[in-house]
VODOKE-37147 format. One record per atom (N, C-alpha, C, O, CB): residue in one letter; x, y, z. Coordinates in steps of 0.001 Angstrom, whole numbers, padded with zeros to 6 digits, always signed. Glycine has a CB too. Example, Ala and Ser with C-alpha at 12.3 -4.5 7.8 and 13.67 -1.06 7.14 Angstrom:
2
a+013190-005690+007800 a+012300-004500+007800 a+013200-003300+007800 a+014236-003319+008465 a+011308-004473+009046 s+012850-002250+007080 s+013670-001060+007140 s+012900+000030+007870 s+013409+001138+008039 s+014084-000598+005725 
//
This chain:
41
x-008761-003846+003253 x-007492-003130+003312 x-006744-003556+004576 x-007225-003422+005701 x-007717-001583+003291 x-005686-004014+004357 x-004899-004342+005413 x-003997-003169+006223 x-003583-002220+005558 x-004063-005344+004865 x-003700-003238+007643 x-003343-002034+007926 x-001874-003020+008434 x-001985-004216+008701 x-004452-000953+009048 x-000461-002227+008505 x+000515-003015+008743 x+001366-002074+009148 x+001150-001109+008415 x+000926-003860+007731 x+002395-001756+010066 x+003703-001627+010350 x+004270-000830+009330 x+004293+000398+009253 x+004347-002857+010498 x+004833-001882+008375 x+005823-001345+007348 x+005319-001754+006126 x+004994-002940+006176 x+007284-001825+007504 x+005172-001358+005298 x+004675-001222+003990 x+005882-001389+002983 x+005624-001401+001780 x+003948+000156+003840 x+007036-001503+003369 x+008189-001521+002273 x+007887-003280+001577 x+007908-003458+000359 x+010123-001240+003211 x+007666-004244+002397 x+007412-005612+001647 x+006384-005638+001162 x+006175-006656+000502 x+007449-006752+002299 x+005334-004682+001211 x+004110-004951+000830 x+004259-004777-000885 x+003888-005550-001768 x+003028-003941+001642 x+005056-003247-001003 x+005244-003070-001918 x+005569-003747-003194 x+004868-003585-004193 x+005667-002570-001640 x+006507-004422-003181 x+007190-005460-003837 x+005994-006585-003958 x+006035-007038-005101 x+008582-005947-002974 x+005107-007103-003309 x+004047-007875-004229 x+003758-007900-005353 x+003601-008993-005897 x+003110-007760-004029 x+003542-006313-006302 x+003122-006328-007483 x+003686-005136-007587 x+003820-004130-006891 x+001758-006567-007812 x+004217-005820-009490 x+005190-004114-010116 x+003775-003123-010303 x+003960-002343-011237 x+006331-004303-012339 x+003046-003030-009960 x+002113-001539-009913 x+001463-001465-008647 x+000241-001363-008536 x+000838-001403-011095 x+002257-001515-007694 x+001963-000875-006311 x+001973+000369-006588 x+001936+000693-007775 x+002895-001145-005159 x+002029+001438-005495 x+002439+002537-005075 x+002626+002767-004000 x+001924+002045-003292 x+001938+003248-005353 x+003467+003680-003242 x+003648+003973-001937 x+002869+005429-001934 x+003309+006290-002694 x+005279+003945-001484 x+001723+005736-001103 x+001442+007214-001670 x+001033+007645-000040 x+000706+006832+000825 x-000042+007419-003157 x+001148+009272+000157 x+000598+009588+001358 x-000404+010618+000961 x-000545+011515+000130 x+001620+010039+002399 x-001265+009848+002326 x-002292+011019+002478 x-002889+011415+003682 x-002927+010595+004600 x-003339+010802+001743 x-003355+012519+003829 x-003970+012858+005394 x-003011+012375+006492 x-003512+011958+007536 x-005495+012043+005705 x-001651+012392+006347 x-000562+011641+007042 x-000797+010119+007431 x-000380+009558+008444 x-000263+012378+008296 x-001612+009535+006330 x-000987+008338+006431 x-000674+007645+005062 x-001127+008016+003979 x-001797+007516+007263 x+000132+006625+005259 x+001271+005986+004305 x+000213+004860+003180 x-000005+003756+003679 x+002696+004897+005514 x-000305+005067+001994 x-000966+003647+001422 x-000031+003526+000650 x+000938+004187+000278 x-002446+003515+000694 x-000684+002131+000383 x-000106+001186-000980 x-001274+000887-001679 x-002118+000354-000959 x+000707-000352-000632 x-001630+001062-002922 x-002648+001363-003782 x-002067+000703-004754 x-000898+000687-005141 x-003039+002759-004034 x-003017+000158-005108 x-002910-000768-007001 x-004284-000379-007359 x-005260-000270-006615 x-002730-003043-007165 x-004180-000166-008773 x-004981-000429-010085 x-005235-001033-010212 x-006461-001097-010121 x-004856-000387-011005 x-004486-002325-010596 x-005040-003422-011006 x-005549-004513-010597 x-006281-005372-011088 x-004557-003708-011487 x-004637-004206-008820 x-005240-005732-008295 x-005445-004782-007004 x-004439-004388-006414 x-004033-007503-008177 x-006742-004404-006552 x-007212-003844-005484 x-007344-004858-004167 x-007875-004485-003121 x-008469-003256-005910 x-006899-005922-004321 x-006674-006703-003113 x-005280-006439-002143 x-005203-006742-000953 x-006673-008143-003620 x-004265-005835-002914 x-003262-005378-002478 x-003529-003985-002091 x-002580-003333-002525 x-002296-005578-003324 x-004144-003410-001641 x-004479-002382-000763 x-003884-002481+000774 x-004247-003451+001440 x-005963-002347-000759 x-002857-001384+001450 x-002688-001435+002548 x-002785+000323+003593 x-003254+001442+003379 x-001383-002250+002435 x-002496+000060+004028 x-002116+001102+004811 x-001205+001192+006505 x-001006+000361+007391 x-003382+001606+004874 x-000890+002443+006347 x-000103+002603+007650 x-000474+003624+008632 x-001257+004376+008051 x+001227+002873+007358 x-000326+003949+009621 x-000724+005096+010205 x-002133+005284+010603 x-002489+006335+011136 x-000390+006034+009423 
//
């Protein structure tokens, strides 16, 4: 899982990202391709 800054370009990699929060921090989560995993915070 990559941890990054800003997550808005991450997003746009793949049409089934998500931007989701939790425990106050910011992920990007896929289904399908779990290599695109990030986080913020």
């Amino acid at each position: 899982m990559k941890v990054k800054n800003s997550l808005r370009s991450l997003k746009n990699r793949h049409r089934d990202c998500r931007v989701v929060r939790r425990k106050g921090r910011v992920y990007v989560i896929n289904k399908t391709q779990p290599k695109f995993k990030a986080r913020q915070g």
